[in-house]
C-alpha positions, 0 to 999 in steps of 0.5 A: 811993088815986090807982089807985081815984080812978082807977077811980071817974072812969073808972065815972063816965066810962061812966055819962056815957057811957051818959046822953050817948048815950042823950040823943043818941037820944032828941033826934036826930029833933027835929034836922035833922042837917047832915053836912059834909065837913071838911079836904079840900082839906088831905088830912091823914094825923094829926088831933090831939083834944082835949077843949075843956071839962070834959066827957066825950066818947064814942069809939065804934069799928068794927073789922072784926070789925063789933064796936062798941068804946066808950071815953072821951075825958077834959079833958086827954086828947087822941086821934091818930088817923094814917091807915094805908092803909084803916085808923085807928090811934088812940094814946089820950094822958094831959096828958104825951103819953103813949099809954096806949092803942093800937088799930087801927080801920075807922071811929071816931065821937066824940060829946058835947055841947059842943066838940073841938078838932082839930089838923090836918096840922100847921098848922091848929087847929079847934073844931068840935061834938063829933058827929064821924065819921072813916074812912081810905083810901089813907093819908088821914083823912076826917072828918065832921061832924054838925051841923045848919043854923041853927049852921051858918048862924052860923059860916058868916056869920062864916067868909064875913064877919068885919067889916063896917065903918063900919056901926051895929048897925041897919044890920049886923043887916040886912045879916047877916038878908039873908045869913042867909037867903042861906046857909040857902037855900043850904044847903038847896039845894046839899047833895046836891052830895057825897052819894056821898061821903057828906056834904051839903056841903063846908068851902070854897069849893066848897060854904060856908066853915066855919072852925068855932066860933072864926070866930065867937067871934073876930068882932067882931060875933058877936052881931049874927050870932047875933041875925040867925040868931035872927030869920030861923030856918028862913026860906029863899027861895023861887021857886014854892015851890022853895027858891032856890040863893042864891049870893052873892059878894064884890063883883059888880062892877057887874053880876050874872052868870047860872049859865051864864056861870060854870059849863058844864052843866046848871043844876038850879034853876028860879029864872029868874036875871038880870043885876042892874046894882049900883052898890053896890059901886062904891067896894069895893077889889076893884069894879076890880082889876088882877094881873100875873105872869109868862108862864111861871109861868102856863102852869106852872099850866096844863101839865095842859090843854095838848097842845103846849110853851108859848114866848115866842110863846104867847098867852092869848085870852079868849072873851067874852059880849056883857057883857064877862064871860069864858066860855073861853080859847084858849092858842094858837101858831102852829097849836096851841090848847088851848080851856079854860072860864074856871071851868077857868082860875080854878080850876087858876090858883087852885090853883096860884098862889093865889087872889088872881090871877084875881078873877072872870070879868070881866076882860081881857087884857094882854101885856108882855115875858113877863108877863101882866097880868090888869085886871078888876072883881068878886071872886068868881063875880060870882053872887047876892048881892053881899056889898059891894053889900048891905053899902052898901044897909044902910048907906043903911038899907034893910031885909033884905027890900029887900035879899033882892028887889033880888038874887033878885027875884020869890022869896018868903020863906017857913020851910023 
């Protein structure tokens, strides 16, 4: 009996199979589809699958024979996929943990219609949409997801903002309809940053932070977010019917910063950006900021620029603009000196010594018995939107639309 109950789930499995693809193709072209780049800056070698809801999800597999190869993924079942040089291995595993079935593929693509949980590199679990694609190469897993922008929008909103506080349900829907609007736009304007790597836009902050389904299952304002997504769908910004990159960051600072200030190249969008003077966000935590570490583990972080062996005698000297906002550093001694641009230096400090160090580009310079202190104002890129400075203009009940135009004056907003 337990071998052809068995035998039946598994028909009924192929046949949910076939519907389950079936409606994946006749509903795609209505669909904007979003592809997002996912787990890269964790480069993990094993990703662990489970199914999150009695559902049936399809696993499609591409070998290098080019033949397609269709199994199921059932509630209870979990799938491991390692990475093994250009190549996926795939242990297909009962409640007990124990493989059932084995094998060896190019490229694999699962597909259903609710959720799957991914367990990541040992120390991360996401829930994210069940339409997912993976690839190997040089002994790491690259996964894809397919999604579209307006759930996007939403988990985005709640990966960038989990609560904001002292704020009624009036005020905080204006404020997420003002970011709504802000991250679509952004959205839109930014995802061919990884088209050769074959995705729009990455996870973090690179590109949009998306923590998956649970950033906003677990937010305390979730509906508030979902009602905001609702009532601005497809509306984006736009200047002289070119859809606006609208960056947005934690806390300006008290002032605005343009695209060349933060980034070196040539900026792609015709919107004529400028300085906005915000006194919204004077009383947030990070309006005024100060950090200090030690000398040496900074020029640690920096080994990788410089062409001489730092002492007791390096210094850091910031090149400013005629606003006070940081654009390069000389790291000089004596008669060395390695010039870096001040994204370069946040970056690389980041990376190394966590981002909490260096806030923003807006900041100055202290040196004392071997330690560096770094005192400045803004959290972020100091670009765009300033998340702090909106929240308090919604606090004083100003609309999303007076929001929208203080940040990004002279757009229009208008459906993508």
């Amino acid at each position: 009996m337990v071998k052809q109950s068995y035998f039946y789930q598994v028909l009924f499995a192929l046949l949910l199979l076939l519907l389950i693809n079936s409606s994946v193709v006749a509903t795609e072209p209505k669909i904007a589809i979003l592809k997002i780049g996912l787990f890269n800056l964790l480069k993990p070698k094993t990703i662990d699958i489970e199914v999150v809801t009695d559902e049936i999800v399809a696993i499609n597999s591409q070998e290098s024979s080019q033949e397609n190869h269709s199994k199921v993924l059932l509630l209870e079942q979990s799938l491991t996929l390692v990475a093994k040089a250009n190549k996926i291995t795939c242990y297909l595993k009962n409640s007990q943990k124990t493989v059932i079935k084995k094998w060896e593929v190019d490229k694999l693509n699962l597909s259903g219609n609710n959720s799957l949980s991914l367990f990541v590199a040992n120390r991360l679990r996401r829930q994210i949409p069940a339409q997912v694609s993976f690839y190997a190469k040089n002994d790491l897993l690259y996964t894809t997801l397919l999604t579209n922008p307006e759930d996007t929008t939403k988990i985005a909103l709640a990966s960038e903002v989990s609560e904001i506080n002292n704020i009624n349900a009036t005020q905080a829907l204006a404020i997420f309809k003002a970011f709504a609007v802000v991250v679509r736009s952004y959205i839109e304007s930014e995802k061919g940053r990884h088209r050769q790597e074959g995705y729009d836009i990455c996870d973090n902050t690179h590109c949009l932070l998306y923590l998956g389904e649970d950033s906003l299952a677990n937010s305390k304002q979730a509906n508030i977010v979902t009602q905001a997504v609702i009532e601005t769908k497809a509306l984006v910004l736009k200047f002289k019917d070119k859809i606006v990159p609208t960056y947005f960051t934690a806390c300006c600072g008290g002032l605005t910063a343009l695209p060349t200030e933060v980034w070196t190249g040539k900026q792609h969008s015709t919107y004529p950006f400028s300085s906005i003077k915000c006194d919204y966000c004077k009383n947030d935590r990070f309006y005024v900021w100060e950090r200090t570490i030690a000398a040496k583990q900074l020029w640690k972080a920096l080994q990788t620029m410089l062409n001489f062996r730092p002492s007791a005698e390096t210094k850091l000297i910031p090149i400013y603009n005629g606003k006070g906002v940081v654009t390069a550093l000389n790291i000089k001694e004596n008669n060395y000196k390695t010039k870096i641009s001040a994204a370069k230096f946040r970056h690389l400090v980041g990376k190394t010594l966590g981002w909490n160090i260096v806030l923003s580009n807006f900041y100055q310079v202290k040196f004392q018995h071997q330690q560096i202190t770094f005192v400045g104002k803004g959290f972020g890129h100091n670009l765009g939107l300033c998340l702090a400075g909106a929240s308090e203009q919604a606090r004083q009940d100003r609309s999303f639309l007076e929001i929208l135009e203080f940040y990004f004056p002279n757009t229009n907003l208008s459906a993508n």
